[in-house]
C-alpha positions in Angstrom: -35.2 22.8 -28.7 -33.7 19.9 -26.8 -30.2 18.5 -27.6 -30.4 15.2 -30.0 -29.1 12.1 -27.8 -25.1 12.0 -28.5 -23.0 8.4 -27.3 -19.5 9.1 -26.6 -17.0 6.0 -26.5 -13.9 5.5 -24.7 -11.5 2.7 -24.4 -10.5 2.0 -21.0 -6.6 0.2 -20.2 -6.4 0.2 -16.9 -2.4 -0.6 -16.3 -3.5 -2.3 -12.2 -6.3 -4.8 -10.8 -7.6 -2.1 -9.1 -7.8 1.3 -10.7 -10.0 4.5 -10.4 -10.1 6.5 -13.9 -11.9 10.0 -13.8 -13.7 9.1 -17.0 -14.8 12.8 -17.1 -11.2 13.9 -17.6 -10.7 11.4 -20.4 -13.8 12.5 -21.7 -13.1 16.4 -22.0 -9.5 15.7 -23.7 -10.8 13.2 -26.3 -14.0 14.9 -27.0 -13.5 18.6 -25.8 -16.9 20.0 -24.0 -19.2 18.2 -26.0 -21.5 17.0 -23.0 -21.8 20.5 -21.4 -24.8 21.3 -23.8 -26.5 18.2 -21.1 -28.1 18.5 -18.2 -27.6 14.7 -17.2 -25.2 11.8 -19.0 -25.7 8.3 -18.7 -22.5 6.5 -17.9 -22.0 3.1 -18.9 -19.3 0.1 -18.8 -19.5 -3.4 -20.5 -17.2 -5.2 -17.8 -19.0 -7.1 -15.1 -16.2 -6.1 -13.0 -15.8 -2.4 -13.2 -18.3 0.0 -12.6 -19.7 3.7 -11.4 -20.9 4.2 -7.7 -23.8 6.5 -7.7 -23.4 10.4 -7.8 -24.9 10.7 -4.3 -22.1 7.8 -2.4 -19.7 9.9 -4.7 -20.9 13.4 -3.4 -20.6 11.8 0.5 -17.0 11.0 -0.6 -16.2 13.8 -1.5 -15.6 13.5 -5.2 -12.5 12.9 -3.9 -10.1 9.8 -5.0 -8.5 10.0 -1.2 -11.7 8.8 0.1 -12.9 6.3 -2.5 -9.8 4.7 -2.2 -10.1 3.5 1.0 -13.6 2.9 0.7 -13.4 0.2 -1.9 -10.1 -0.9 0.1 -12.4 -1.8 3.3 -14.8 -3.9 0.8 -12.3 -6.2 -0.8 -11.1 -6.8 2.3 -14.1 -8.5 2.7 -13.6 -10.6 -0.4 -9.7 -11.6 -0.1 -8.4 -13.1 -3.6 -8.4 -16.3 -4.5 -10.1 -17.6 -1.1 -11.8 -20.6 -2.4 -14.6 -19.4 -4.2 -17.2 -21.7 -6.3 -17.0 -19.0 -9.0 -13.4 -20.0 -9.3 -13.1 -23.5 -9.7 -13.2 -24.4 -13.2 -14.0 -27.9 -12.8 -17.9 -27.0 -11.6 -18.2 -24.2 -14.3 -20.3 -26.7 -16.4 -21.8 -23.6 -18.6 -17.8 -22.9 -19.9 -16.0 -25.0 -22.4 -12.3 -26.1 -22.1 -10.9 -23.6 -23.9 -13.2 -20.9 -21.8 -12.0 -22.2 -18.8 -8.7 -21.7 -19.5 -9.3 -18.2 -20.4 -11.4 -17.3 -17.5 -10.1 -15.2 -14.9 -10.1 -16.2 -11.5 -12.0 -13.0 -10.1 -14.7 -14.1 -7.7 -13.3 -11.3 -5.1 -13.7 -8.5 -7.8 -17.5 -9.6 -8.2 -18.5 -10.0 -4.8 -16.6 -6.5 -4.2 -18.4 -5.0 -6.7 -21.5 -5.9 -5.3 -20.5 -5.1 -2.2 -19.5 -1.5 -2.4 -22.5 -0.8 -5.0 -20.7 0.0 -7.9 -23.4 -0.7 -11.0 -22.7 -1.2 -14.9 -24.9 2.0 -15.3 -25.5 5.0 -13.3 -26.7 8.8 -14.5 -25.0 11.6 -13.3 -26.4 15.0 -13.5 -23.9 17.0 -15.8 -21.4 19.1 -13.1 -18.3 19.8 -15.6 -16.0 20.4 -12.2 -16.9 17.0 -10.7 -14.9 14.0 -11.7 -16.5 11.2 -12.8 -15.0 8.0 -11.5 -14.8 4.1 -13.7 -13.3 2.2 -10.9 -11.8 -0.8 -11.9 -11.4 -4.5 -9.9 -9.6 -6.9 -12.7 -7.2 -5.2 -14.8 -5.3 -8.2 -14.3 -2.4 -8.7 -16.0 -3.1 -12.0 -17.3 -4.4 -10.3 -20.6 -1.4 -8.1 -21.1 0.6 -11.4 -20.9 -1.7 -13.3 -23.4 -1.7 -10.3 -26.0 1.6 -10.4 -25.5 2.0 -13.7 -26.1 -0.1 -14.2 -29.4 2.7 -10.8 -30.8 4.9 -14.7 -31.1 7.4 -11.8 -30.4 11.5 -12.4 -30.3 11.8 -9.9 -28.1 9.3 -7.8 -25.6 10.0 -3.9 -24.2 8.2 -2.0 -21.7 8.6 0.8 -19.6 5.2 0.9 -17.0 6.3 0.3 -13.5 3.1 -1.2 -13.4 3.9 -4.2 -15.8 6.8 -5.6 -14.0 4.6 -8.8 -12.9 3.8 -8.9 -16.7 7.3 -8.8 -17.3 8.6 -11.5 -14.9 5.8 -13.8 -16.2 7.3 -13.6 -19.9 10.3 -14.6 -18.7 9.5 -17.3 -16.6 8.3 -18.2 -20.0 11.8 -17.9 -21.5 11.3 -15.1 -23.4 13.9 -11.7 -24.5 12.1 -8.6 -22.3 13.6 -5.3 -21.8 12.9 -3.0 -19.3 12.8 0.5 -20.1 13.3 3.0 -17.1 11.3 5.9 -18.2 11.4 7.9 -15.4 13.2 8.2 -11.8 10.1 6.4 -10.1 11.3 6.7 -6.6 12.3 10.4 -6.6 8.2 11.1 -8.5 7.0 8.5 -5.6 8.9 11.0 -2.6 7.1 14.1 -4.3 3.9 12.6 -4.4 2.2 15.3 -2.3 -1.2 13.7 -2.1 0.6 11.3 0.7 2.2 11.6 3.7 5.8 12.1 3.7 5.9 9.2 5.9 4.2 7.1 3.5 6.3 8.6 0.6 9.1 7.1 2.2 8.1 3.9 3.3 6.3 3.4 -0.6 9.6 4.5 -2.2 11.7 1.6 -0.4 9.5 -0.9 -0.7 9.4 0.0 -4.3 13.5 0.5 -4.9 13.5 -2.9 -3.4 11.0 -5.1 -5.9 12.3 -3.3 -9.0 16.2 -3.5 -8.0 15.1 -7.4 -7.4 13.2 -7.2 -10.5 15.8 -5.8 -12.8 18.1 -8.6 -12.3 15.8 -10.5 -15.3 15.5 -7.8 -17.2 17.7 -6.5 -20.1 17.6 -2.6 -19.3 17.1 0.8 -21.3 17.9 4.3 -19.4 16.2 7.4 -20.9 18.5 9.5 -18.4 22.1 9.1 -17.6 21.9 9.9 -14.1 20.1 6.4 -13.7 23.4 4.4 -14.5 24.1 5.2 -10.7 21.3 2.7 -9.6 21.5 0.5 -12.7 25.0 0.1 -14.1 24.4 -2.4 -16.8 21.4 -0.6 -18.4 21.8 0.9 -22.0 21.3 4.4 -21.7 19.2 5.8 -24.8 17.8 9.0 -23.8 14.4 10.2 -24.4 14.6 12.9 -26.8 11.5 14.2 -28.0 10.9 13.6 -32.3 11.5 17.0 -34.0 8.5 18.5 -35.4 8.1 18.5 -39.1 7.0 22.1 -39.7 7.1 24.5 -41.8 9.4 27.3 -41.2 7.7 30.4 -42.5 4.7 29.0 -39.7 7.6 29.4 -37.0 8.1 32.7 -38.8 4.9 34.4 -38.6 4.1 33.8 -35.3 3.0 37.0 -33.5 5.0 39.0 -31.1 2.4 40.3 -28.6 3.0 43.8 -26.7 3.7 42.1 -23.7 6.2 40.1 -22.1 4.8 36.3 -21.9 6.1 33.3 -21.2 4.9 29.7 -21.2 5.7 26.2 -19.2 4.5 23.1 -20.6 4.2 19.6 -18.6 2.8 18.8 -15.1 2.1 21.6 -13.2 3.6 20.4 -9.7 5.5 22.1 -6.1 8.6 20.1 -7.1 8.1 21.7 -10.6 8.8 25.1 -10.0 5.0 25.9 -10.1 5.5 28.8 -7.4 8.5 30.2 -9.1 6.8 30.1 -12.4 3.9 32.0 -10.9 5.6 34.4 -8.5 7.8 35.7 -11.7 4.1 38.4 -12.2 5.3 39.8 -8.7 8.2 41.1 -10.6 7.2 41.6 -13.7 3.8 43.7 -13.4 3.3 44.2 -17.5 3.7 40.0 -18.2 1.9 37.2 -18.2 2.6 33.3 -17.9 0.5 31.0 -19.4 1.4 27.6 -17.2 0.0 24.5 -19.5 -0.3 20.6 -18.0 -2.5 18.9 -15.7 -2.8 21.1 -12.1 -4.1 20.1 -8.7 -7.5 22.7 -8.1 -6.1 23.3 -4.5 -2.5 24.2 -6.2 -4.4 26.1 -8.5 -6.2 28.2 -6.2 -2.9 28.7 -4.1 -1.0 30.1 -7.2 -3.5 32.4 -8.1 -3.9 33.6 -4.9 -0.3 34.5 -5.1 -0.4 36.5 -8.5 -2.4 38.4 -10.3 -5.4 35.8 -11.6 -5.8 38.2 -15.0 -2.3 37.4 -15.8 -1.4 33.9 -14.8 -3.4 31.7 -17.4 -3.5 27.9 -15.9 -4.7 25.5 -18.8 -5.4 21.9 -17.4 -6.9 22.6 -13.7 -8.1 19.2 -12.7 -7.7 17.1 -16.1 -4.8 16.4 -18.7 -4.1 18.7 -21.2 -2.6 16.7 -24.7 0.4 17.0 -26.2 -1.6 18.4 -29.6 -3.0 21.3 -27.8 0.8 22.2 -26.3 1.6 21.9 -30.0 -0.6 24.4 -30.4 0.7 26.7 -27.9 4.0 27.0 -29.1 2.6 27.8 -32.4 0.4 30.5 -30.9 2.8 33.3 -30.7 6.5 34.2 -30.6 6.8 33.5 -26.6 9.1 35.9 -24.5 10.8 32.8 -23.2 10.0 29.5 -22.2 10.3 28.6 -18.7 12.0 25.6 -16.8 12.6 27.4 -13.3 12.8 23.7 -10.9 13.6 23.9 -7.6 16.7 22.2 -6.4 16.1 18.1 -5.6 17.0 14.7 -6.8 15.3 15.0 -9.2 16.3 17.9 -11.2 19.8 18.0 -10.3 20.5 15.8 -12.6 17.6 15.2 -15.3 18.0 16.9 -19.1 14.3 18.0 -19.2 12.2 17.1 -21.9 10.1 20.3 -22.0 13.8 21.5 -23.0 14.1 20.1 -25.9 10.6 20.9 -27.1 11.1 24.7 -26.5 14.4 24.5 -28.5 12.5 22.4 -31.0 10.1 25.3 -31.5 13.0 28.1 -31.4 11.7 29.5 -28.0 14.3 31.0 -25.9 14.7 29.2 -22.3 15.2 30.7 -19.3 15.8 27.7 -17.2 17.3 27.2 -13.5 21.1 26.9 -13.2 22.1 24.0 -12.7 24.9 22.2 -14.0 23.2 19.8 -16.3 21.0 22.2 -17.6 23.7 24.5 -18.1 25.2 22.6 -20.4 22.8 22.1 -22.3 21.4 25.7 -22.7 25.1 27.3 -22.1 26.6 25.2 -24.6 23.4 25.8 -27.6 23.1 29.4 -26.5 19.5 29.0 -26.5 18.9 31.0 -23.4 19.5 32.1 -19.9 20.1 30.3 -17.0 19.4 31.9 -13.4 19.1 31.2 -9.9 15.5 29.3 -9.1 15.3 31.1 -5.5 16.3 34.5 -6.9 13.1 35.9 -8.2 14.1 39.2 -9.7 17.2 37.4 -11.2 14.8 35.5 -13.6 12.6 38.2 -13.9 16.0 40.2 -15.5 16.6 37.3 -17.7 12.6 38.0 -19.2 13.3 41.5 -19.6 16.4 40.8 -21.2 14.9 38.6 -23.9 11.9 41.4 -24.2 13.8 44.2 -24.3 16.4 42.3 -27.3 14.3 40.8 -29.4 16.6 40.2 -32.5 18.8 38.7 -30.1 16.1 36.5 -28.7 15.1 35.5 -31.8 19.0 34.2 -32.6 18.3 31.6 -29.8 15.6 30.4 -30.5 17.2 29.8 -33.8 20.3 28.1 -32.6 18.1 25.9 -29.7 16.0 25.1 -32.5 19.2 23.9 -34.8 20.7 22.2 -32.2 17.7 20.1 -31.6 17.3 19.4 -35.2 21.0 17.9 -35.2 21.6 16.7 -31.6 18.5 16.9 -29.3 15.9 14.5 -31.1 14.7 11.1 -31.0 16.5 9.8 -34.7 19.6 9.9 -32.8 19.0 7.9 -30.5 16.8 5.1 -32.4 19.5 4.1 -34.1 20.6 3.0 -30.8 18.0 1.3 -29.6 17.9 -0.5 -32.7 21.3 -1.8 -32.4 21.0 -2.7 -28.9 17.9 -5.0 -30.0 20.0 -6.1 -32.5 22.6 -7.2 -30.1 20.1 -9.0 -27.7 19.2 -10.9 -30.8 22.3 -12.6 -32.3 
């Protein structure tokens, strides 16, 4: 019996003009695999600006956002903005009121490149669960992020995207209160971003540090790490501390203990991450298994099971993002051996307090983390785990037998991690903060 028909919605923010979104990803973490029972899916978008190229031009591509990049690149080079085009002088759009031409975008070069490259408003694919589907955008202009912004009638405006500095700037301009909240170290992710040459890595990252040190100069400043103070010495630091769960603690209780050591790592699943490390712990270990959890590169993928045993390293997230309720879900699985944060020395990690940290502790798993001094710490300090030397594989492979060969005693960190997040290692400690500090910009 055939399937009945089944629509599927999603709502689409792209945070640039230009932006490709695998839809497919988006798809499987909001509605699980509820197309596989398909052979074909019709794909549509409401934006005369934004579209789908057809599943053969995609297939020639590669599936691969490395090539269609430069491919719709080529085309609006075609169409440069703002060149003078009929469709973008309000005065001769007689079928648009005042007030419509005021809202209308100036986006001549997005339709004309749309055209161009042969994106369409509908397209079917036939139904290939491994093959991204990509919604490329032309106009996520930020003229509507301003206006929404601007009908809050807000005192005061905060955000952290990289992507909405221009946004920002244009609120002030218009003499308003913005903060800017530095989220993340942006220019030690854009050095590790290994789908780019190094070259280009480097080049990106200075041109970046430039606009947003020039940037920040407007900008009142939040800094969810201390370490950033170094670049921005004026910013508020108010850390980002996960919110403690509100759980039950006879759940934490009866989770299971299984009959074999197994650890788990939660977040991006990345080279500068430890990925390697994480995996290459099986080499030493030949009864465990790690269960690595967070969105993973298929080529890294391949490479780390090729390095380990494939029927004991568990990688949840291989091509698409994996949500924070189904890492929830994980920790409340089992009573893990440990939970693992073994990063590589860099700028990075050197000096960052790791979120995925504080949600271990938060779910009294024991950490076995790399040694460095501001993890240390942390984990020293708590007694919530182990700290070992990244490079020194049978050193952290000792600190999981440890924890699975004393189990009472494992059980005591998780505890204390766990108690230590509830009092010190959560967001309500620092809200009060950031409440002040609004409070401050205000009077």
């Amino acid at each position: 019996m055939a399937a009945q028909p089944l629509e599927l919605n999603l709502d689409i923010r792209p945070k640039r003009r230009f932006e490709i979104i695998d839809v497919s990803a988006m798809i499987r973490d909001e509605f699980g695999d509820e197309l596989s029972q398909f052979r074909k899916a019709a794909y549509c978008s409401f934006h005369t600006t934004a579209g789908y190229l057809e599943q053969g031009v995609c297939a020639r591509l590669g599936h691969s956002r490395k090539q269609l990049d430069p491919f719709i690149r080529a085309v609006q080079k075609i169409f440069p903005y703002d060149a003078g085009y009929f469709h973008d002088r309000m005065q001769l759009r007689d079928e648009l009121s005042e007030s419509e031409k005021e809202k209308e975008p100036v986006n001549a070069d997005s339709h004309l490149t749309f055209i161009g490259a042969g994106l369409k408003n509908c397209v079917t694919y036939r139904n290939r669960p491994d093959e991204p589907v990509y919604f490329i955008e032309l106009d996520g202009i930020y003229k509507e992020y301003v206006r929404m912004a601007l009908a809050e009638r807000a005192d005061l405006y905060h955000f952290h995207d990289p992507e909405l500095i221009p946004a920002g700037l244009i609120l002030r301009l218009l003499g308003k209160r913005v903060v800017y909240d530095i989220h993340e170290d942006n220019l030690t992710a854009i050095r590790h971003r290994e789908y780019l040459p190094v070259f280009l890595r480097v080049l990106i990252a200075r041109i970046f540090a430039v606009v947003e040190s020039c940037a920040c100069r407007h900008f009142h400043l939040v800094l969810a790490e201390r370490y950033y103070a170094k670049r921005f010495p004026r910013g508020e630091t108010i850390l980002n501390y996960a919110r403690f769960p509100d759980l039950n603690e006879s759940r934490l209780a009866a989770r299971p203990l299984r009959e074999n050591p197994r650890m788990i790592y939660t977040g991006n699943i990345k080279v500068y991450r430890g990925a390697q490390y994480h995996a290459r712990l099986l080499q030493h270990l030949p009864d465990a298994e790690v269960f690595l959890v967070g969105r993973c590169d298929a080529n890294l993928a391949a490479a780390l099971q090729a390095d380990a045993d494939p029927a004991r390293l568990h990688i949840d997230g291989i091509g698409h993002y994996v949500p924070h309720e189904r890492i929830v879900d994980y920790y409340l699985r089992e009573r893990w051996t440990a939970g693992l944060a073994l990063f590589p020395p860099n700028q990075h990690t050197l000096h960052k307090e790791l979120t995925k940290l504080f949600e271990y502790m938060a779910f009294g798993i024991p950490v076995v983390c790399s040694n460095f001094p501001n993890l240390r710490e942390i984990v020293e300090t708590t007694e919530c785990g182990l700290c070992v030397d990244p490079d020194d594989g049978e050193a952290a492979a000792e600190a999981v037998r440890y924890l699975w060969e004393h189990p009472d005693e494992a059980k005591q960190m998780g505890e204390r991690g766990r108690e230590a997040a509830r009092t010190t290692y959560n967001w309500d400690t620092q809200a009060e903060k950031l409440i002040a500090f609004y409070a401050g910009l205000l009077h």
